[in-house]
CHARMM-style PDB file with segment names, atoms N, HN, CA, C and O in Angstrom:
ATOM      1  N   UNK     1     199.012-156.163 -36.856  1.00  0.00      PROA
ATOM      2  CA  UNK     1     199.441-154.954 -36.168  1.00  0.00      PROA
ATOM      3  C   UNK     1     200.925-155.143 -35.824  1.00  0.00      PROA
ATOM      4  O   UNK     1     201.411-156.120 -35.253  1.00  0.00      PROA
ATOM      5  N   UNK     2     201.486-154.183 -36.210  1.00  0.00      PROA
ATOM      6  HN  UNK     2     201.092-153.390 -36.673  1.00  0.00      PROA
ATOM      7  CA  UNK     2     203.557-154.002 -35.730  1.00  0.00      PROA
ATOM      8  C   UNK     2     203.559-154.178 -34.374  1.00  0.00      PROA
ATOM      9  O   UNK     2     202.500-154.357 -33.774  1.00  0.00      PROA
ATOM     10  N   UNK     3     204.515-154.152 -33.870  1.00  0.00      PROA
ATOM     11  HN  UNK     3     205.375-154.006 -34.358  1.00  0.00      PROA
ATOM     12  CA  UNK     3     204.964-153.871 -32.597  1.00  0.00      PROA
ATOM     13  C   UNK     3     204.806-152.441 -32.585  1.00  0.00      PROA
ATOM     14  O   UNK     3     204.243-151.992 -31.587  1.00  0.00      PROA
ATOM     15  N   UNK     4     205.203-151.560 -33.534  1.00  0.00      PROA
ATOM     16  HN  UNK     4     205.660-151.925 -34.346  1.00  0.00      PROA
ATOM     17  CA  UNK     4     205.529-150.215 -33.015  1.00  0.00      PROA
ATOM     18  C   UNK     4     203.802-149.698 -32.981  1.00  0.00      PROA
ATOM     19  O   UNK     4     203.591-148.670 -32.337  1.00  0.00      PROA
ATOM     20  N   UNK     5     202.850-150.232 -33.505  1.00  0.00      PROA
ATOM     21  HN  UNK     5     203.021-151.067 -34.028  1.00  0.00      PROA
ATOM     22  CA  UNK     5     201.558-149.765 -33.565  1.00  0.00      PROA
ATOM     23  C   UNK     5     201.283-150.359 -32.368  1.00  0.00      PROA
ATOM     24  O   UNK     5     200.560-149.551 -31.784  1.00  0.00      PROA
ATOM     25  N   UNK     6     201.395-150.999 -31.900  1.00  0.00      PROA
ATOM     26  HN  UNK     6     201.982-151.655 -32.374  1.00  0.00      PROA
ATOM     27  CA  UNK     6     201.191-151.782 -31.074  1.00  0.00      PROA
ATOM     28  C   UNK     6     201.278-150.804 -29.271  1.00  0.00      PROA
ATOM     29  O   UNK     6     200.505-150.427 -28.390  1.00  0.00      PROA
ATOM     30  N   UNK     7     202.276-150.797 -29.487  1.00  0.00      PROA
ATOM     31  HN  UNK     7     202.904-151.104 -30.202  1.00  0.00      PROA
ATOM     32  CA  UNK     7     203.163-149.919 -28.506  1.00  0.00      PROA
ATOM     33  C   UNK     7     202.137-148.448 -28.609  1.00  0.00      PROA
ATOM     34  O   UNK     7     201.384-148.202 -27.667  1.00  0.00      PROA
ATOM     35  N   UNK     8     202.179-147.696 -29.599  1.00  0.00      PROA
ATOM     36  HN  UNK     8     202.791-147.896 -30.365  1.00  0.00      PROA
ATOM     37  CA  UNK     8     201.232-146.704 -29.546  1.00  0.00      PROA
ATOM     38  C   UNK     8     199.880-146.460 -28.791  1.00  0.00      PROA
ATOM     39  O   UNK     8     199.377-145.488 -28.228  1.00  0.00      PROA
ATOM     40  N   UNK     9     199.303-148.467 -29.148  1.00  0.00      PROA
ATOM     41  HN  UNK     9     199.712-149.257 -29.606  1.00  0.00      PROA
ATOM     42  CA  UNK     9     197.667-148.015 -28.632  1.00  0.00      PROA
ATOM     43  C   UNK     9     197.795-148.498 -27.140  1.00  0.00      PROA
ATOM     44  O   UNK     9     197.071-147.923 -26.327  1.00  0.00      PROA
ATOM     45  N   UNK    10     198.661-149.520 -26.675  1.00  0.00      PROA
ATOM     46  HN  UNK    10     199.249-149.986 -27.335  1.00  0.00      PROA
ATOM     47  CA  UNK    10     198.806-149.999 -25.473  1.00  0.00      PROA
ATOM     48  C   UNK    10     199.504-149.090 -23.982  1.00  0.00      PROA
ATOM     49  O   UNK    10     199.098-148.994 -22.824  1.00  0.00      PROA
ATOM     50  N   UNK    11     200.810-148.489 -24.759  1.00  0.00      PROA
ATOM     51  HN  UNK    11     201.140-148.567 -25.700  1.00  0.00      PROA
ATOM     52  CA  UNK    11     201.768-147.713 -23.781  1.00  0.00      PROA
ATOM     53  C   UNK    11     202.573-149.078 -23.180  1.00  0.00      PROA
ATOM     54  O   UNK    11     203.410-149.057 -22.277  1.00  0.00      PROA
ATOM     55  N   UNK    12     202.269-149.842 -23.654  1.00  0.00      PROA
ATOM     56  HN  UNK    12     201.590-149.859 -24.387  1.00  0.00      PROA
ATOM     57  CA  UNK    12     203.199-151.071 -23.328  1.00  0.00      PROA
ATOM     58  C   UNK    12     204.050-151.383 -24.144  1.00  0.00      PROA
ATOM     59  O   UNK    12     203.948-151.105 -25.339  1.00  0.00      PROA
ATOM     60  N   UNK    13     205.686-152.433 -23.289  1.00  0.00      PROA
ATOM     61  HN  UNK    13     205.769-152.658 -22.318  1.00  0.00      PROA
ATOM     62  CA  UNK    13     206.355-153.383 -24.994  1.00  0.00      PROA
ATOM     63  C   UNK    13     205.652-154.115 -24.382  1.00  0.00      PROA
ATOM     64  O   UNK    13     204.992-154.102 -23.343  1.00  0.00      PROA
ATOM     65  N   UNK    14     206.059-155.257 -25.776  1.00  0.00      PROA
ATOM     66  HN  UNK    14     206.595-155.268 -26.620  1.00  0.00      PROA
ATOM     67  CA  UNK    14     205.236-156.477 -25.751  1.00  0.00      PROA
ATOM     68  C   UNK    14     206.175-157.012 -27.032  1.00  0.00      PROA
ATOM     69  O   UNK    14     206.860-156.265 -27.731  1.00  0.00      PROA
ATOM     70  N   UNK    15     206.081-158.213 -27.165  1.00  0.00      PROA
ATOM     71  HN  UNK    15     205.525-158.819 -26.597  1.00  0.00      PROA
ATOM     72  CA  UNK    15     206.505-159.322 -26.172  1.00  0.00      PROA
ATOM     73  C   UNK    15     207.465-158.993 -24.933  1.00  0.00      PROA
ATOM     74  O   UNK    15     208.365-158.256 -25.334  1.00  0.00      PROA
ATOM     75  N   UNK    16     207.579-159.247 -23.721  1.00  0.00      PROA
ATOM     76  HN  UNK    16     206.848-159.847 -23.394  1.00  0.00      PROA
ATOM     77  CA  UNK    16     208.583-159.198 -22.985  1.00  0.00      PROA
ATOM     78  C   UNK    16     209.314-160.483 -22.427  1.00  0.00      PROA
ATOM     79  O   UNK    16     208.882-161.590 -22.104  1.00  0.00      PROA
ATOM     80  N   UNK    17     210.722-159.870 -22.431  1.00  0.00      PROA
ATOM     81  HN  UNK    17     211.073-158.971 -22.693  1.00  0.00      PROA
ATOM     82  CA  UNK    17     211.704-161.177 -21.720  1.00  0.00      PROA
ATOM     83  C   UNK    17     211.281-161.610 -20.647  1.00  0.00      PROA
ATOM     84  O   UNK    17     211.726-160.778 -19.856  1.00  0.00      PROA
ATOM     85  N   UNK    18     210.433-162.725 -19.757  1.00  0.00      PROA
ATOM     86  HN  UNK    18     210.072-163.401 -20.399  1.00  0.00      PROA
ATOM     87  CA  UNK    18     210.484-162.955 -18.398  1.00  0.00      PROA
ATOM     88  C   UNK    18     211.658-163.399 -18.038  1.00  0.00      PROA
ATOM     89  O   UNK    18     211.423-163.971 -16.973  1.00  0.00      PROA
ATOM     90  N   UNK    19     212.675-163.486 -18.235  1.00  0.00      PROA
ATOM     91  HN  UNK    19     212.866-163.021 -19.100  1.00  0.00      PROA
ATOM     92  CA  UNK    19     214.332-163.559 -17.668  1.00  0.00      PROA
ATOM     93  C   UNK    19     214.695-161.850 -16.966  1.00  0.00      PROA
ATOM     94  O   UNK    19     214.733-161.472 -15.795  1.00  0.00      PROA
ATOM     95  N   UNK    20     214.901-161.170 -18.152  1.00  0.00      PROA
ATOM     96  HN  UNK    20     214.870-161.477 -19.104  1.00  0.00      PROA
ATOM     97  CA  UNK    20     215.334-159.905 -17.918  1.00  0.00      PROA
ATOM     98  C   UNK    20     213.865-158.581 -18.595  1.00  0.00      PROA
ATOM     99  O   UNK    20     214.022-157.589 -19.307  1.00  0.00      PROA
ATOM    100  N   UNK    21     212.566-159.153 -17.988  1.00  0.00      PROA
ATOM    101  HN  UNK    21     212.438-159.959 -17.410  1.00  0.00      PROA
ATOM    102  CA  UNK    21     212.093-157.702 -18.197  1.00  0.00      PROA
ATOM    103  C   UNK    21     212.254-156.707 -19.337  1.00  0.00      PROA
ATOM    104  O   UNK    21     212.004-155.503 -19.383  1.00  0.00      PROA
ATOM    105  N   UNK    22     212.658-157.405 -20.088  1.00  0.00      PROA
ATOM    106  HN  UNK    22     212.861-158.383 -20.051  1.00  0.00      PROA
ATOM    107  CA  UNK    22     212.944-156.610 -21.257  1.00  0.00      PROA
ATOM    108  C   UNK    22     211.842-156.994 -22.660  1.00  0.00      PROA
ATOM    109  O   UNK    22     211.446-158.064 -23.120  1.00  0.00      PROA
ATOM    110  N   UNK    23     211.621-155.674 -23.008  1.00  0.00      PROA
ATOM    111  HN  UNK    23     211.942-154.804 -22.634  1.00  0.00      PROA
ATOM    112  CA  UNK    23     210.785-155.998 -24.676  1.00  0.00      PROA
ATOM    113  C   UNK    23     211.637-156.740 -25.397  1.00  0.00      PROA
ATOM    114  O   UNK    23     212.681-156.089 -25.400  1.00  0.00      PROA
ATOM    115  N   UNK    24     211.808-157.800 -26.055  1.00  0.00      PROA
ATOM    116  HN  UNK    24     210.959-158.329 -26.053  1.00  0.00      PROA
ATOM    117  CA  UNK    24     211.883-158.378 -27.363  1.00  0.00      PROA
ATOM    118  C   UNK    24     211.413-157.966 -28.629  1.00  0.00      PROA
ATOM    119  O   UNK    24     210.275-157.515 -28.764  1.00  0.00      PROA
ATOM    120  N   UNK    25     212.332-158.109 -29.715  1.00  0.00      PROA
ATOM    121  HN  UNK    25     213.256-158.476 -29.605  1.00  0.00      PROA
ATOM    122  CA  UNK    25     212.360-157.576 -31.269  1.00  0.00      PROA
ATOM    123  C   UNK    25     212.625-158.964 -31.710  1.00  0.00      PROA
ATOM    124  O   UNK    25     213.234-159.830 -31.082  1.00  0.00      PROA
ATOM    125  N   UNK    26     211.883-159.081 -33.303  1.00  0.00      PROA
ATOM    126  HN  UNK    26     211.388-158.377 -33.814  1.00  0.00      PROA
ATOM    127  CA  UNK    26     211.978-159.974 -34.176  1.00  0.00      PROA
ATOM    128  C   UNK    26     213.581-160.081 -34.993  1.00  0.00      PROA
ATOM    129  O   UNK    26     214.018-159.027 -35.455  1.00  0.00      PROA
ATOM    130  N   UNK    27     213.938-160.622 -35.060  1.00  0.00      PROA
ATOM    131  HN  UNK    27     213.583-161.478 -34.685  1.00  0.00      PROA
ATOM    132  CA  UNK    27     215.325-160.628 -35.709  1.00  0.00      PROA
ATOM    133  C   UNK    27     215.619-162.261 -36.200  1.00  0.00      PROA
ATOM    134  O   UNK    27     215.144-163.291 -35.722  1.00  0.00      PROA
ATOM    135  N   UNK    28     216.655-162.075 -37.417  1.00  0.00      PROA
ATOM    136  HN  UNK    28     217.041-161.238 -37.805  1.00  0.00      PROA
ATOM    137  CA  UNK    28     216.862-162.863 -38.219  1.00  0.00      PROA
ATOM    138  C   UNK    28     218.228-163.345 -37.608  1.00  0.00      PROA
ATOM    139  O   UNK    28     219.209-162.607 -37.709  1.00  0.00      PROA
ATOM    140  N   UNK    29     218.333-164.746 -36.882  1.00  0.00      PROA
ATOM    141  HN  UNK    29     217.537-165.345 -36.800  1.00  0.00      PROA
ATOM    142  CA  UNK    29     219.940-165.154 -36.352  1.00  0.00      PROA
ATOM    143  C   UNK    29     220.002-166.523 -37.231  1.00  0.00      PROA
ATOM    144  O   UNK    29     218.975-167.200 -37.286  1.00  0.00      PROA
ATOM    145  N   UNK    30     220.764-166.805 -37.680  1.00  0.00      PROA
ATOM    146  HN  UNK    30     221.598-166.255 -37.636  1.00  0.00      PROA
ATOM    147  CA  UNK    30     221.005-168.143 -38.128  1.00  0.00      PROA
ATOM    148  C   UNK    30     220.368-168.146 -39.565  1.00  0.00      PROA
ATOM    149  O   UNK    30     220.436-169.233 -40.138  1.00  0.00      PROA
ATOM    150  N   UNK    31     219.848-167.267 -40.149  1.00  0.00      PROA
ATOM    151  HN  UNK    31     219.793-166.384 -39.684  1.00  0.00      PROA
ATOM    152  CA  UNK    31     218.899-167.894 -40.868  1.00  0.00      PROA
ATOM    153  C   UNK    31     217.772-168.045 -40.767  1.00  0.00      PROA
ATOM    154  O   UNK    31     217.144-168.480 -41.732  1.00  0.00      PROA
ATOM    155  N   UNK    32     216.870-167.614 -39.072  1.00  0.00      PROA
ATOM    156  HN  UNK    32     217.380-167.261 -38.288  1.00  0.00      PROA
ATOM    157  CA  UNK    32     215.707-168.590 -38.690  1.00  0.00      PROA
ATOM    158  C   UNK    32     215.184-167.132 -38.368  1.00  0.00      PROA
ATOM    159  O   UNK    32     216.109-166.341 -38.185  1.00  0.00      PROA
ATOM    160  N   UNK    33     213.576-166.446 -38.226  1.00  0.00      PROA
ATOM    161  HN  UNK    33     212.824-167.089 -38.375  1.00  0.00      PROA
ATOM    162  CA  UNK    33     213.124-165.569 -37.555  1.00  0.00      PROA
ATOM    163  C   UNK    33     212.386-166.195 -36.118  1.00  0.00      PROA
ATOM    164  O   UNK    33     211.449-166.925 -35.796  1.00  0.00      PROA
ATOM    165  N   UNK    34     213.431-165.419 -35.524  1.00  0.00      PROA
ATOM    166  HN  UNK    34     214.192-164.826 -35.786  1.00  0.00      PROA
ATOM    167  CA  UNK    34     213.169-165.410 -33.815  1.00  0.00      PROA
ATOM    168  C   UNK    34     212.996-163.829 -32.946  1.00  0.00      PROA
ATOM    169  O   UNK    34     213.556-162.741 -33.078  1.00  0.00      PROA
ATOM    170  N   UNK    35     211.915-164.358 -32.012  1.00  0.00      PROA
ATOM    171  HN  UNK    35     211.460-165.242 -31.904  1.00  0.00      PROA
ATOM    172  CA  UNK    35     212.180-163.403 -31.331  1.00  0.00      PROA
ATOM    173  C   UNK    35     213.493-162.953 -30.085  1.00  0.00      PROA
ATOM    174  O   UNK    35     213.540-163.556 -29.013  1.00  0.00      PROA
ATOM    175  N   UNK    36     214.411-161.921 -30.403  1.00  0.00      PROA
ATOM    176  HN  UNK    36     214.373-161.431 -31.274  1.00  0.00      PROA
ATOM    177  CA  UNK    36     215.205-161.380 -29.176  1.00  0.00      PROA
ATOM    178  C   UNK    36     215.268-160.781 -29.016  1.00  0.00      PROA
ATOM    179  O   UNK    36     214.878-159.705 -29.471  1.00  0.00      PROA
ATOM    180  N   UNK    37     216.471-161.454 -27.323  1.00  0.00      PROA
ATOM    181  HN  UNK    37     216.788-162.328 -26.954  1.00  0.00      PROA
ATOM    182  CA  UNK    37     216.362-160.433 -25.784  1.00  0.00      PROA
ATOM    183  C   UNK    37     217.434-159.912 -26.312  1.00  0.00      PROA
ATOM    184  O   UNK    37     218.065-160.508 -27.185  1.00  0.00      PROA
ATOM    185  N   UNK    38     217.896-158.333 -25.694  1.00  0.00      PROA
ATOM    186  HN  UNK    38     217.383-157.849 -24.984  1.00  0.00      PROA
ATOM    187  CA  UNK    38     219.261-158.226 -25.663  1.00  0.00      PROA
ATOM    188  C   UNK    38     219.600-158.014 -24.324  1.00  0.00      PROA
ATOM    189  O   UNK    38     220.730-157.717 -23.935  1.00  0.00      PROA
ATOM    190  N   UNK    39     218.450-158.195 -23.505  1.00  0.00      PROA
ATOM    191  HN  UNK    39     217.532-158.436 -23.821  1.00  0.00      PROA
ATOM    192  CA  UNK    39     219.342-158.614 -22.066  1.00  0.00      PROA
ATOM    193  C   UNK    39     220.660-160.095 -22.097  1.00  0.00      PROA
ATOM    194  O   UNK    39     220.738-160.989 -22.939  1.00  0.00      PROA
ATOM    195  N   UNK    40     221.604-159.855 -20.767  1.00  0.00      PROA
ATOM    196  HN  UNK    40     221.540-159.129 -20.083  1.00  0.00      PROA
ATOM    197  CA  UNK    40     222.405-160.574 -20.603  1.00  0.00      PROA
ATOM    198  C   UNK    40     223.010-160.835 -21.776  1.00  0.00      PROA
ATOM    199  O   UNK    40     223.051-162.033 -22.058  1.00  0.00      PROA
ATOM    200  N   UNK    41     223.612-159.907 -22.739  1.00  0.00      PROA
ATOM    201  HN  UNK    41     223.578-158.934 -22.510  1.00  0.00      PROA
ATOM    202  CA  UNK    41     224.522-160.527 -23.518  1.00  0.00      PROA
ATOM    203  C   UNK    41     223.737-160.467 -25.404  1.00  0.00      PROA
ATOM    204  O   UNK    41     224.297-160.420 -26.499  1.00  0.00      PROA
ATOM    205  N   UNK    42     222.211-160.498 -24.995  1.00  0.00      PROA
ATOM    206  HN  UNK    42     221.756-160.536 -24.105  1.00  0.00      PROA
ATOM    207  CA  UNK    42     221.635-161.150 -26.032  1.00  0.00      PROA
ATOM    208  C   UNK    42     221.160-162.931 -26.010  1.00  0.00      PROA
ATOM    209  O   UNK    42     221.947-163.785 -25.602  1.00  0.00      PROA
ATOM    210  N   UNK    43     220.210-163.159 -26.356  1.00  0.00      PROA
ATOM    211  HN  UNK    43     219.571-162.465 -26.688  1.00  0.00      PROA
ATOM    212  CA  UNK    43     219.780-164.542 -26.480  1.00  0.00      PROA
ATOM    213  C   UNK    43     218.258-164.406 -27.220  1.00  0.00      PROA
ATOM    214  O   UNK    43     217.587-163.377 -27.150  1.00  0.00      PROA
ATOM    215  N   UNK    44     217.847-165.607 -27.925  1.00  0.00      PROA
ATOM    216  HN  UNK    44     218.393-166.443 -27.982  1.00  0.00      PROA
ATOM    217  CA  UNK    44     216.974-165.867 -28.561  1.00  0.00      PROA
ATOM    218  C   UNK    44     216.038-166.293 -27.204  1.00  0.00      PROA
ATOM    219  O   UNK    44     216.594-166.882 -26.277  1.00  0.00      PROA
ATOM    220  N   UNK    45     214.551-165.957 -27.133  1.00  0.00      PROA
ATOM    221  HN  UNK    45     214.099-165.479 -27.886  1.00  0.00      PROA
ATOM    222  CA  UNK    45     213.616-166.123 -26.342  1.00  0.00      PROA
ATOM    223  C   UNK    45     212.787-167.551 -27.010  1.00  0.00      PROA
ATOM    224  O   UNK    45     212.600-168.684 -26.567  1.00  0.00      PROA
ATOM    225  N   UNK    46     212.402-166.836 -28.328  1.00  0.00      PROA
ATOM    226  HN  UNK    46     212.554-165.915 -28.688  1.00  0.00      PROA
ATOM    227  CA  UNK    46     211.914-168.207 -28.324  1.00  0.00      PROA
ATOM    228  C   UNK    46     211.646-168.177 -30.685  1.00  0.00      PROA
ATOM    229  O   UNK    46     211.249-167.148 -31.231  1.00  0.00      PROA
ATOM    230  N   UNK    47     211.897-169.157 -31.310  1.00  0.00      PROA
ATOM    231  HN  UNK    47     212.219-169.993 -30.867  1.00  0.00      PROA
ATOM    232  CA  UNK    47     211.456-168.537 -32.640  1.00  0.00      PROA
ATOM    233  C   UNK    47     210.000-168.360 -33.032  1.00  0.00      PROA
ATOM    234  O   UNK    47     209.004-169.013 -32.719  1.00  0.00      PROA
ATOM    235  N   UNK    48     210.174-167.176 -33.890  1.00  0.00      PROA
ATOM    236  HN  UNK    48     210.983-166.646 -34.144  1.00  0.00      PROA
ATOM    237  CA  UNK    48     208.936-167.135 -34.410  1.00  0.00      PROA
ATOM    238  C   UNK    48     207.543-168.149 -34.366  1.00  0.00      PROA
ATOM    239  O   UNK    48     207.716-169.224 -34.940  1.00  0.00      PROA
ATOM    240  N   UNK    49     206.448-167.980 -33.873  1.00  0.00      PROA
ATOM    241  HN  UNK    49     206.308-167.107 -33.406  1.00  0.00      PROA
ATOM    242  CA  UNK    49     205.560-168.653 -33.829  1.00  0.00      PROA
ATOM    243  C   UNK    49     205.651-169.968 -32.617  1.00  0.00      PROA
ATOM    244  O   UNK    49     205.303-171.142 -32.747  1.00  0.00      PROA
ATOM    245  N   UNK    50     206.082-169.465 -31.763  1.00  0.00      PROA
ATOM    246  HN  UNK    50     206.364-168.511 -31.658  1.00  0.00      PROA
ATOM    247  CA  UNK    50     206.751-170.451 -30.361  1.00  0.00      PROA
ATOM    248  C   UNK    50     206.626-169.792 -29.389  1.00  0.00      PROA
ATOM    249  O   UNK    50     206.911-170.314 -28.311  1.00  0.00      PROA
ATOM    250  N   UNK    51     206.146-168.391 -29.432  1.00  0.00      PROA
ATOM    251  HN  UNK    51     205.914-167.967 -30.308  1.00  0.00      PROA
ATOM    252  CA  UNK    51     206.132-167.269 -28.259  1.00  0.00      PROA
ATOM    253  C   UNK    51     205.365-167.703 -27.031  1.00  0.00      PROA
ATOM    254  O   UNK    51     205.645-167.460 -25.857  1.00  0.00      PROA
ATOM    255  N   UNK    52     204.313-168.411 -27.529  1.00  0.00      PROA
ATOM    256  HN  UNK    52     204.085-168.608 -28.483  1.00  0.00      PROA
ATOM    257  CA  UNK    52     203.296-168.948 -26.026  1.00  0.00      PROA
ATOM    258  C   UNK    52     203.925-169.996 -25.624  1.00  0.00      PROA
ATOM    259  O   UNK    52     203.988-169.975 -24.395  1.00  0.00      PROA
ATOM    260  N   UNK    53     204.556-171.152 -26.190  1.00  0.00      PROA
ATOM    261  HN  UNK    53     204.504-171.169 -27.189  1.00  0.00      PROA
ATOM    262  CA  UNK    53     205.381-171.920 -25.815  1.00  0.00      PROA
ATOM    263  C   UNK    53     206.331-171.295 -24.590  1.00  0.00      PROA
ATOM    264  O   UNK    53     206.288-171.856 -23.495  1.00  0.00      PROA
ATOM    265  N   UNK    54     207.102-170.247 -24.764  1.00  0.00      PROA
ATOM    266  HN  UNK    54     207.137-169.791 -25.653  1.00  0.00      PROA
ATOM    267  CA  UNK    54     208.102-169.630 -24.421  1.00  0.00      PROA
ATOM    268  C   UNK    54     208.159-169.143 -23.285  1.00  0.00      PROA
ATOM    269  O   UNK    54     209.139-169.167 -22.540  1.00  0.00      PROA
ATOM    270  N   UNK    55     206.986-168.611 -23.051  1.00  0.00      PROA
ATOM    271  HN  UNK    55     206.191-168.592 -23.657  1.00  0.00      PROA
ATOM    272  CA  UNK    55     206.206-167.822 -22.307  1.00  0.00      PROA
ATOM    273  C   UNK    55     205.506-168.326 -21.186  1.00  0.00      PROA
ATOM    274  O   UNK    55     204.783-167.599 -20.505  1.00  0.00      PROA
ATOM    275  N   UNK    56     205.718-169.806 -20.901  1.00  0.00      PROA
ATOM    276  HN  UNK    56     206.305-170.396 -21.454  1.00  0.00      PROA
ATOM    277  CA  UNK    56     204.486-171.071 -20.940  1.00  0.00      PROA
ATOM    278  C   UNK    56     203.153-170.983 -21.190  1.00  0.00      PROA
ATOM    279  O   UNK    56     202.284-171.440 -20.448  1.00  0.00      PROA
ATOM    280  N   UNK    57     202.973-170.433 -22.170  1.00  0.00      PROA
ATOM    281  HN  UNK    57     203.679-170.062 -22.773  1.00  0.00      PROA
ATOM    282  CA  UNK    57     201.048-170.485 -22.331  1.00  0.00      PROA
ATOM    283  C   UNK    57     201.099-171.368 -23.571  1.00  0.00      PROA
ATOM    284  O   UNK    57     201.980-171.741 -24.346  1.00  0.00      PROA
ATOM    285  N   UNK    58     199.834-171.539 -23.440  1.00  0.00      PROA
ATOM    286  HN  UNK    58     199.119-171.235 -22.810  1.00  0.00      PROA
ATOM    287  CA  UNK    58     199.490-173.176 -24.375  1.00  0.00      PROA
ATOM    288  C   UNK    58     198.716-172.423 -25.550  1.00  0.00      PROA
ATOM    289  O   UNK    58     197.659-171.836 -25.315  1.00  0.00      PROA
ATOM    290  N   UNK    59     199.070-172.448 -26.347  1.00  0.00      PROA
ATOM    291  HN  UNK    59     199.928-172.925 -26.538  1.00  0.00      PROA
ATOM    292  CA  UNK    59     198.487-172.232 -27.805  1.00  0.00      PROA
ATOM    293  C   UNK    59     196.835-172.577 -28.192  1.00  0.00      PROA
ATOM    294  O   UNK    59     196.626-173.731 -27.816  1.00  0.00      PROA
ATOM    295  N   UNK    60     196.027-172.193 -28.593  1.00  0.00      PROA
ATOM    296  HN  UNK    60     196.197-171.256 -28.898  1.00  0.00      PROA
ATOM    297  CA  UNK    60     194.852-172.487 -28.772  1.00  0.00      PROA
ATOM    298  C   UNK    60     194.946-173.624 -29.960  1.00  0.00      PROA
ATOM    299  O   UNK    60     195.842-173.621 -30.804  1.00  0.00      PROA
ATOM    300  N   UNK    61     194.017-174.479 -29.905  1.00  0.00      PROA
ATOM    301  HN  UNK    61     193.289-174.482 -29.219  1.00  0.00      PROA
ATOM    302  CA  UNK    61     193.800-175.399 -30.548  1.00  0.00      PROA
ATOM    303  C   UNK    61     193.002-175.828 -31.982  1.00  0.00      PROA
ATOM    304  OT1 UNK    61     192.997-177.000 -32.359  1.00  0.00      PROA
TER     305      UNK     61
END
């Protein structure tokens, strides 16, 4: 499921920045797919497949 489908069935964003409250978008920086904030300037939250990391939640096993 997209984000933008996503958004449809929920009424929520998702992923969000816990820094700045803000939804996060997938984007390509460096070369690498990460998810980013464009709060404060812009910054990478966390890359692709690291989101619970990021987030502090622990990944299922």
């Amino acid at each position: 499921m997209g984000q933008q489908s996503l958004l449809e069935w929920i009424w929520q964003v998702w992923p969000v920045c816990p820094r700045h409250d803000l939804g996060v978008h997938s984007s390509e920086r460096g070369g690498a797919a990460v998810w980013w904030c464009a709060g404060g300037g812009g910054h990478m939250l966390a890359p692709v497949g690291e989101l619970a990391r990021a987030l502090g939640r622990r990944r299922p096993k």
